[in-house]
C-alpha positions as a Markdown table, in Angstrom:
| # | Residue | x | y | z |
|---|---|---|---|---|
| 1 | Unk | -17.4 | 15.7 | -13.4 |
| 2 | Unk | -20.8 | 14.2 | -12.8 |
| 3 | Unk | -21.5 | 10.8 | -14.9 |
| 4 | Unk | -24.8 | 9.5 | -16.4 |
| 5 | Unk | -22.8 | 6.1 | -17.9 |
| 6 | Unk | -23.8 | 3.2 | -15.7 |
| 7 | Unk | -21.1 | 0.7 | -15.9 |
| 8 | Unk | -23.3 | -1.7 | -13.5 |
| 9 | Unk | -25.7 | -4.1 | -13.1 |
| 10 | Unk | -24.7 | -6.6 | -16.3 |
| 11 | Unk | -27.3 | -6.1 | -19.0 |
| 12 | Unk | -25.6 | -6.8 | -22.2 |
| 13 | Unk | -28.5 | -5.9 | -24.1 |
| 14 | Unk | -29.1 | -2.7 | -23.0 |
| 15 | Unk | -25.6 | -1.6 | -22.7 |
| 16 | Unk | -23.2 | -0.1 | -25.0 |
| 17 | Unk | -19.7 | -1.8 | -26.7 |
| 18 | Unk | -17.9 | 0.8 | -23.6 |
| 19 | Unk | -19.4 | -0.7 | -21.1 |
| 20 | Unk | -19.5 | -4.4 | -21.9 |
| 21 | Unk | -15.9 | -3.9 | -22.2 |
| 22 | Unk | -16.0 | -2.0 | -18.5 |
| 23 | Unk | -17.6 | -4.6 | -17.1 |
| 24 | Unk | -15.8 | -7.5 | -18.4 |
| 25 | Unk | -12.7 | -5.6 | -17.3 |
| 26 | Unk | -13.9 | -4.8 | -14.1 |
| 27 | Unk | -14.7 | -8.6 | -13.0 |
| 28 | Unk | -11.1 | -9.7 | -13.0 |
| 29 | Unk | -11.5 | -8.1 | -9.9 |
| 30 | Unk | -12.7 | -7.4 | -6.8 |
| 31 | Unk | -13.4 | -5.8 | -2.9 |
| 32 | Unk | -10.8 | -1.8 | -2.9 |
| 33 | Unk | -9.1 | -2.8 | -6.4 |
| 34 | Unk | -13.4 | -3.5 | -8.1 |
| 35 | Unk | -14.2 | 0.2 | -6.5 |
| 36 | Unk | -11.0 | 2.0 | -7.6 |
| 37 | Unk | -11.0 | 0.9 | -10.7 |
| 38 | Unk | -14.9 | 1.1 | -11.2 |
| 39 | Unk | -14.4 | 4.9 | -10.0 |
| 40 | Unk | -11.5 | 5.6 | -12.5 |
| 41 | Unk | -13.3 | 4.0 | -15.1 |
| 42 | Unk | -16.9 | 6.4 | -14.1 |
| 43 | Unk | -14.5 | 9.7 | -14.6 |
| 44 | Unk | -13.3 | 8.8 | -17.8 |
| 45 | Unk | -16.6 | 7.8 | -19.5 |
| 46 | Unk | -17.8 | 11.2 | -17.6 |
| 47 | Unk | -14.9 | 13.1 | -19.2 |
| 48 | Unk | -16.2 | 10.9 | -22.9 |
| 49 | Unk | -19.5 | 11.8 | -22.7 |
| 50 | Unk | -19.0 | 15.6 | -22.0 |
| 51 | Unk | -16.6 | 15.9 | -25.0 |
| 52 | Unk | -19.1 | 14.0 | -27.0 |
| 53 | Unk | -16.7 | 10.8 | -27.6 |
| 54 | Unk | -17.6 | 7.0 | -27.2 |
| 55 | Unk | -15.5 | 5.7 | -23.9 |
| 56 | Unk | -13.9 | 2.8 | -26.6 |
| 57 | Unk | -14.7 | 3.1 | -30.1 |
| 58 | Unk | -12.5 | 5.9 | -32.4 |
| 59 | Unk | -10.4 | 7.0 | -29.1 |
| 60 | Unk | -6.8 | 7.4 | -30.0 |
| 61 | Unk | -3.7 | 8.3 | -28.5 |
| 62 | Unk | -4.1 | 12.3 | -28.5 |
| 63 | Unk | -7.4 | 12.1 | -26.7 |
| 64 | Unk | -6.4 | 9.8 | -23.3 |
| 65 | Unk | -3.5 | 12.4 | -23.3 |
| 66 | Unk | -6.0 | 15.2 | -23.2 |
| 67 | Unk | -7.9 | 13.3 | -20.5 |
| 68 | Unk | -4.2 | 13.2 | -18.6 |
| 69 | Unk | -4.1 | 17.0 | -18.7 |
| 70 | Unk | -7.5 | 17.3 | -17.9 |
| 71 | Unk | -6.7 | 15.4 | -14.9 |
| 72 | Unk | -3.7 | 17.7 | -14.2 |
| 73 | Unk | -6.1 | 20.7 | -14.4 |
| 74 | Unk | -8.3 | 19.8 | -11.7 |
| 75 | Unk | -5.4 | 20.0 | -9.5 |
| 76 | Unk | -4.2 | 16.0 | -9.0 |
| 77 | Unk | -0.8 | 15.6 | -8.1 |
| 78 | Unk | 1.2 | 13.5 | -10.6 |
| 79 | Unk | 1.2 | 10.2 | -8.7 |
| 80 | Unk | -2.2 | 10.7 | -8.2 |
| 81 | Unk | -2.4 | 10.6 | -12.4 |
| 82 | Unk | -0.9 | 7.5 | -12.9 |
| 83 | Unk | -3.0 | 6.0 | -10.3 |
| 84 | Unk | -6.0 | 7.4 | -12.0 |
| 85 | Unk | -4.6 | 5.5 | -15.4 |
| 86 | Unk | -3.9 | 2.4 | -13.8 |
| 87 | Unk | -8.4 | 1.3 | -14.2 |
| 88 | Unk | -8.1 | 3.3 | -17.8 |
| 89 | Unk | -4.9 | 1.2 | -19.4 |
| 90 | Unk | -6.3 | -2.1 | -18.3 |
| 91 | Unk | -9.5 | -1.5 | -19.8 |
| 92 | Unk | -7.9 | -0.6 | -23.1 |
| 93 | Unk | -5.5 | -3.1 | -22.9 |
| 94 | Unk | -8.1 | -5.9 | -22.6 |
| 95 | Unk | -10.5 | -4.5 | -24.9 |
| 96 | Unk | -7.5 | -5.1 | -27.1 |
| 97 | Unk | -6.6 | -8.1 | -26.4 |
| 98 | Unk | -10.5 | -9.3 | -26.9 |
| 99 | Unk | -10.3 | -8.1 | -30.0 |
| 100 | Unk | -13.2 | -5.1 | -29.2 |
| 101 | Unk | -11.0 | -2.7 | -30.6 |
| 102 | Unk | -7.8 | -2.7 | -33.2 |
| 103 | Unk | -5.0 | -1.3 | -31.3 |
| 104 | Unk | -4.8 | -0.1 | -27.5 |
| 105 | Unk | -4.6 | 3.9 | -27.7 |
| 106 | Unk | -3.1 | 4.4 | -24.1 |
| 107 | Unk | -0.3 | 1.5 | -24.5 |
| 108 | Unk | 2.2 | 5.0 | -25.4 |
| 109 | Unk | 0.4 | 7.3 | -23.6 |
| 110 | Unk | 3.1 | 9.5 | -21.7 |
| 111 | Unk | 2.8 | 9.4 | -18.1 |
| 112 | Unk | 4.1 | 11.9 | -15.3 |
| 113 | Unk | 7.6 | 10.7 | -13.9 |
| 114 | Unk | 7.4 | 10.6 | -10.4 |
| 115 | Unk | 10.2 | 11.0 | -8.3 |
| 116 | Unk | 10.7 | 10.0 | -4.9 |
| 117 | Unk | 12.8 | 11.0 | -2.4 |
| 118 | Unk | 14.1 | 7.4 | -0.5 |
| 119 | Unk | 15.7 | 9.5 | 2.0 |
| 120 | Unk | 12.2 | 10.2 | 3.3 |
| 121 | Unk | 11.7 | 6.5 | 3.4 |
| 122 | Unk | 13.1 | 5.5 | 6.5 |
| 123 | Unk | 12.4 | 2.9 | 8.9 |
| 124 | Unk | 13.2 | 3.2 | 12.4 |
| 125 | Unk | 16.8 | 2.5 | 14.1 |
| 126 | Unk | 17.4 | 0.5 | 17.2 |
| 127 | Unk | 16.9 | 3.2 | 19.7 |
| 128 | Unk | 13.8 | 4.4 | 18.2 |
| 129 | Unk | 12.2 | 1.0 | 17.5 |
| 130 | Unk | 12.4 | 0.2 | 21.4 |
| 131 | Unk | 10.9 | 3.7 | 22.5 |
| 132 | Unk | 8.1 | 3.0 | 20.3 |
| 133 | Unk | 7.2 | -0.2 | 21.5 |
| 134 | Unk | 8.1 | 1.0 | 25.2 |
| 135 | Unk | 6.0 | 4.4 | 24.5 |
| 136 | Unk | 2.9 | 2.6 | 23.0 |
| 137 | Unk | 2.2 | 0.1 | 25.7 |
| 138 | Unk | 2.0 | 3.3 | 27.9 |
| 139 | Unk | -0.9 | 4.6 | 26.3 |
| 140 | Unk | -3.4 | 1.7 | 25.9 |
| 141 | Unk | -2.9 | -2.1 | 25.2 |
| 142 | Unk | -4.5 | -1.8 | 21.9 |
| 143 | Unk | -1.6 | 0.9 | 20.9 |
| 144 | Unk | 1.0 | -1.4 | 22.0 |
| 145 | Unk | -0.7 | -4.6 | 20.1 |
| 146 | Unk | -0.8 | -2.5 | 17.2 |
| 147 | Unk | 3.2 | -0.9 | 17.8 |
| 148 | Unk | 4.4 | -5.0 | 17.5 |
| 149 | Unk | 2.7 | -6.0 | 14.8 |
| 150 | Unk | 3.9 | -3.4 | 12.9 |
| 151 | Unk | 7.7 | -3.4 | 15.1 |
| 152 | Unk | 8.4 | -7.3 | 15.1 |
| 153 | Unk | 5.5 | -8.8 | 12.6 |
| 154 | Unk | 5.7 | -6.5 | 9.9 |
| 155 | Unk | 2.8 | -6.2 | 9.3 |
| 156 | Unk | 0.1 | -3.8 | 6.7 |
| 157 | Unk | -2.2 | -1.3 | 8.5 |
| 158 | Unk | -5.1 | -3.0 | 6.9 |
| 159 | Unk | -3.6 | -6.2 | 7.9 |
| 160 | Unk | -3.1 | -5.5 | 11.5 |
| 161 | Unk | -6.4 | -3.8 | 11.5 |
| 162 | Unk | -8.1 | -7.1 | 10.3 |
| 163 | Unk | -6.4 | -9.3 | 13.3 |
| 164 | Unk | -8.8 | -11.7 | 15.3 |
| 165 | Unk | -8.3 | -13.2 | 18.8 |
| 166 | Unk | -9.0 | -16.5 | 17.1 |
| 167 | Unk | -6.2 | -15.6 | 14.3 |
| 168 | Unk | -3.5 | -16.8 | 16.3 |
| 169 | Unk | -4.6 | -19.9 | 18.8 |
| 170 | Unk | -3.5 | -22.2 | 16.9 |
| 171 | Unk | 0.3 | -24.1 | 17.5 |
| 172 | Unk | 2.6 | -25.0 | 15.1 |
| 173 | Unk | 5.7 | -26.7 | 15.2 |
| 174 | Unk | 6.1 | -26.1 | 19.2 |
| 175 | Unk | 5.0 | -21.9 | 18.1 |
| 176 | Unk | 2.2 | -19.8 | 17.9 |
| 177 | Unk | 1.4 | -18.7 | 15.0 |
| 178 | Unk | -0.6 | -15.5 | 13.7 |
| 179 | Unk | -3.1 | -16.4 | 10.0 |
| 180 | Unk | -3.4 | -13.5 | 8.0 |
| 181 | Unk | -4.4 | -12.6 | 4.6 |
| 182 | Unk | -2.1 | -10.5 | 3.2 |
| 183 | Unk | -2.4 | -8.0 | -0.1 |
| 184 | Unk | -4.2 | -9.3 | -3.1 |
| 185 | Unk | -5.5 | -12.0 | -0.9 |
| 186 | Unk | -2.7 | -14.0 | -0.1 |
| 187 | Unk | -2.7 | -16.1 | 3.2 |
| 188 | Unk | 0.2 | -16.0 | 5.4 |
| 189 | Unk | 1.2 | -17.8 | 8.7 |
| 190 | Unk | 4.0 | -16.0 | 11.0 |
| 191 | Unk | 5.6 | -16.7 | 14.1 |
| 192 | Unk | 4.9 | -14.8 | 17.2 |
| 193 | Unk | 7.7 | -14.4 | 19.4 |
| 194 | Unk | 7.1 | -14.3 | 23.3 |
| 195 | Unk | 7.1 | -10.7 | 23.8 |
| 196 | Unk | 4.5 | -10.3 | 20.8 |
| 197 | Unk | 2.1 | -12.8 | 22.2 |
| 198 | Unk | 2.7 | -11.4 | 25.7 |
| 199 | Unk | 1.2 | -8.2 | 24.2 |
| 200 | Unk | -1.6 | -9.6 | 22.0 |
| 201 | Unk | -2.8 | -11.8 | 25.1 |
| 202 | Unk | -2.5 | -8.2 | 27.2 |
| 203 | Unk | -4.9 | -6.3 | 24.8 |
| 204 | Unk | -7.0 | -9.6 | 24.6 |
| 205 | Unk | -8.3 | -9.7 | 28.1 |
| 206 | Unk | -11.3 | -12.0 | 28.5 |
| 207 | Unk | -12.2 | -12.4 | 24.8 |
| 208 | Unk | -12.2 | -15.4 | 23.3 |
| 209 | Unk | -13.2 | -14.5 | 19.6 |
| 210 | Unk | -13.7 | -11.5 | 17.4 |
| 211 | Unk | -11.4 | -8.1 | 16.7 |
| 212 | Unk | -8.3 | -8.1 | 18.4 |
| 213 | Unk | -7.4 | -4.5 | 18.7 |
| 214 | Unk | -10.3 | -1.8 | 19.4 |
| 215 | Unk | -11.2 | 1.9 | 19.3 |
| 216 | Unk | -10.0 | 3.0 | 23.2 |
| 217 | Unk | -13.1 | 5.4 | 23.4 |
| 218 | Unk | -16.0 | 3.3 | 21.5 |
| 219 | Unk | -15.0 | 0.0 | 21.8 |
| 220 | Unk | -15.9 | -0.7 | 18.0 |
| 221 | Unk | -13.1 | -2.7 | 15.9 |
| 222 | Unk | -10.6 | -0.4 | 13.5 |
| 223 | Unk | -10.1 | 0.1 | 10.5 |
| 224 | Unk | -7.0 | 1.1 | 8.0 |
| 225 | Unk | -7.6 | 5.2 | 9.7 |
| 226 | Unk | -8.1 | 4.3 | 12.8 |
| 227 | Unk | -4.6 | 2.4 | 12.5 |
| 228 | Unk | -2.6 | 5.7 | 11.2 |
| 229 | Unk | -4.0 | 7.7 | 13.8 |
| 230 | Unk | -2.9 | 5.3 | 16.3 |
| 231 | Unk | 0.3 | 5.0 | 15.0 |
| 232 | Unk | 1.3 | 8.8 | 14.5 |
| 233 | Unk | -0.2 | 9.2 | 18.4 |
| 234 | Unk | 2.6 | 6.7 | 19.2 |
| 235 | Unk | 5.2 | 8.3 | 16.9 |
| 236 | Unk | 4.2 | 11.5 | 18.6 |
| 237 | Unk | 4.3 | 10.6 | 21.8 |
| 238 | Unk | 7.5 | 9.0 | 21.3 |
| 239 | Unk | 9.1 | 11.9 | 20.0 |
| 240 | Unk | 10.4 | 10.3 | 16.5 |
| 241 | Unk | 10.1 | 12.6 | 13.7 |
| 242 | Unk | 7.5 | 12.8 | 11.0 |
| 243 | Unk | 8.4 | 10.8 | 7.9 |
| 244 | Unk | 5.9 | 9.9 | 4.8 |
| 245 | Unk | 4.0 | 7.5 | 6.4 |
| 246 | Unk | 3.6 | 7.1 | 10.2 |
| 247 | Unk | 4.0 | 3.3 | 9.6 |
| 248 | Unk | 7.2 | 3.4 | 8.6 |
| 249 | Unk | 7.9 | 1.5 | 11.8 |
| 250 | Unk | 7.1 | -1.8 | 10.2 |
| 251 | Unk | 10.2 | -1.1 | 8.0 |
| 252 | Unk | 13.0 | -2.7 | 10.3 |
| 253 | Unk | 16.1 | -0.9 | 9.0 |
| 254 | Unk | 17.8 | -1.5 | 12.5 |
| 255 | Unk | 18.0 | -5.2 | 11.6 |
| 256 | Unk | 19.9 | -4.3 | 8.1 |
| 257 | Unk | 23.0 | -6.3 | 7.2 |
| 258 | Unk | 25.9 | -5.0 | 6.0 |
| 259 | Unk | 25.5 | -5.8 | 2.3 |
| 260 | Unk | 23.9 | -4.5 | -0.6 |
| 261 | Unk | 21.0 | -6.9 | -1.6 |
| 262 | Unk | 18.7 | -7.7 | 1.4 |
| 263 | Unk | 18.2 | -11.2 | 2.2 |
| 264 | Unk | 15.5 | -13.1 | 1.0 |
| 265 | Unk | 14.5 | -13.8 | 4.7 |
| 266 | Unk | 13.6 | -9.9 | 4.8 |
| 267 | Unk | 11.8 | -10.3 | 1.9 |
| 268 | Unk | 9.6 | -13.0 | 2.8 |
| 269 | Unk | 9.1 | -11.3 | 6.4 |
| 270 | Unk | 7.9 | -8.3 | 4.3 |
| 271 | Unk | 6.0 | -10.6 | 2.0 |
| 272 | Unk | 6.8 | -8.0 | -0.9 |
| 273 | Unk | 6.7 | -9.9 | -4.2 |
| 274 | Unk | 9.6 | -7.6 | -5.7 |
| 275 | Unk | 13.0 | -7.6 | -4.0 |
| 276 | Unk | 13.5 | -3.9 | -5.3 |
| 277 | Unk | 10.8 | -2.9 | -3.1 |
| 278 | Unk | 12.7 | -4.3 | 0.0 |
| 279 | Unk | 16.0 | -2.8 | -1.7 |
| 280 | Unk | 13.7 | 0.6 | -1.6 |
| 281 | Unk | 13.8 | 0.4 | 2.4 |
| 282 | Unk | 17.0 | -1.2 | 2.8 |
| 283 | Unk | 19.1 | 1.5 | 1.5 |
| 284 | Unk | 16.9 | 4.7 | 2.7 |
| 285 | Unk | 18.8 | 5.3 | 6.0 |
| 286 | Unk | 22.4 | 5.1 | 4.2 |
| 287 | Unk | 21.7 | 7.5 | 1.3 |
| 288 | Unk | 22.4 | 10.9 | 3.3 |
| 289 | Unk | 25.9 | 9.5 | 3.8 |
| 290 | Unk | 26.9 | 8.0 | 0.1 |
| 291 | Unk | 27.4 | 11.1 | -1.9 |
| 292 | Unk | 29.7 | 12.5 | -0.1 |
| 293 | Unk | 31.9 | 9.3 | 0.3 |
| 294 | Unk | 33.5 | 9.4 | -3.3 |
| 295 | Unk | 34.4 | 12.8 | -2.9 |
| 296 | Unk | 35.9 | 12.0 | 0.2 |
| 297 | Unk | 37.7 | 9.1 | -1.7 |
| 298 | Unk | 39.2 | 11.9 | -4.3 |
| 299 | Unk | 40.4 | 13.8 | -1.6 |
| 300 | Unk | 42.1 | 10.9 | 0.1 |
| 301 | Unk | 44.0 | 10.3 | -3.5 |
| 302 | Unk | 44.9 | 13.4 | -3.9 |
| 303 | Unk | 46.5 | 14.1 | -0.9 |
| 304 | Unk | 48.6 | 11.0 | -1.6 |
């Protein structure tokens, strides 16, 4: 739904209570998150406007549930709703806690449940790790960079998309080490092991500076899509079966132990900032076997 509401340039006198809220709320942040949540924001005060409400002032609970089946109507899926109401609670929520409004109408909204299969989660085994790295330095040098960063690094799409020759001269400690910055900005510093290096110097070449891995027809550095296409051409090639995402190789499930909590060295390799979300990989592979194991255990009883 087309929007007349302009949420920027700042002109506080010109601008409505809505959107000096919106635009307070939307300089907490910044680069994807600023544009994400500046969109979100746009469809709501579009979906305001054309049912002749004010985006802040008088909206209660029953309307930001209309707006959720409004968004259901145009055919979103349902996490594709609750990332649309991500930009829409914060703004309420810190219009609240300014004191712009009495009470935050979408603090009970009711969202979709979503439901995830964590079978469909999986990371690759052994066997299929090494064909991967084996079958993507076969097709170009960048492909293999790419395969062990993800493989042996762990590394983000956008993260390994965003790797620089000059990222990784620097020794540490008797290794070389890789500078990153990871999500919401964070820096990180990993060890590269031989064969990784061995790689990254392979798809380096002569260059001394700039992007480290590159489009094989163009030339021109990649981004976060050029990465998945790269990725499921390896997967492909490789002949390992389609799961979620094609980067589900940077999930190492063939170095899981043989407990129930992962480490915390998995964790910090992952850099995830909840252990559940490691947990979430961790115990993909196993969950086609565990149901049927305490039936199994009945039987074994009752045959005693």
């Amino acid at each position: 739904m087309p929007s007349t509401t302009i949420l920027l340039p700042f002109q506080p006198d010109a601008m409505t209570p809505a959107q000096l809220a919106a635009v307070s709320y939307l300089a907490r942040y910044s680069g994807h998150t600023h544009e994400l949540y500046a969109y979100q924001l746009r469809r709501w005060f579009g979906w305001c406007e054309a049912h002749g409400l004010d985006a802040l002032l008088g909206v209660q609970r029953a309307h930001v549930e209309l707006y959720i089946r409004y968004l259901r109507d145009c055919g979103l899926r349902d996490s594709s709703i609750c990332t649309m109401m991500h930009g829409v609670r914060g703004f309420f929520r810190f219009a609240h806690i300014d004191g712009l409004i009495p009470a935050d109408p979408a603090v009970y909204v009711r969202l979709p449940r979503i439901h995830s299969d964590e079978t469909r989660i999986q990371g690759l085994d052994r066997l299929e790790l090494i064909r991967f790295l084996q079958v993507a330095q076969t097709i170009t040098v960048h492909h293999g960079a790419l395969a062990y960063l993800f493989g042996i690094n762990a590394l983000r799409a956008s993260e390994a998309a965003a790797v620089r020759i000059e990222d990784y001269r620097e020794t540490l400690r008797g290794h070389r080490v890789l500078h990153l910055v990871g999500k919401g900005t964070k820096p990180a510093t990993m060890p590269l092991t031989l064969p990784v290096l061995r790689v990254l110097e392979s798809c380096r070449g002569d260059g001394t500076e700039g992007p480290l891995a590159l489009r094989p027809n163009s030339g021109k550095p990649i981004d976060r899509r050029d990465v998945y296409r790269m990725v499921r051409r390896i997967a492909n090639a490789a002949g390992i079966p389609p799961r979620q995402s094609p980067l589900a190789a940077a999930r190492r499930d063939h170095q899981r132990p043989r407990r129930r909590r992962p480490p915390l060295r998995r964790q910090i390799l992952a850099r995830h900032a909840d252990p559940r979300t490691t947990e979430n990989y961790d115990r993909a592979r196993g969950n086609l076997d565990r149901p049927r194991r305490p039936l199994l255990d009945r039987l074994r009883v009752a045959s005693v």
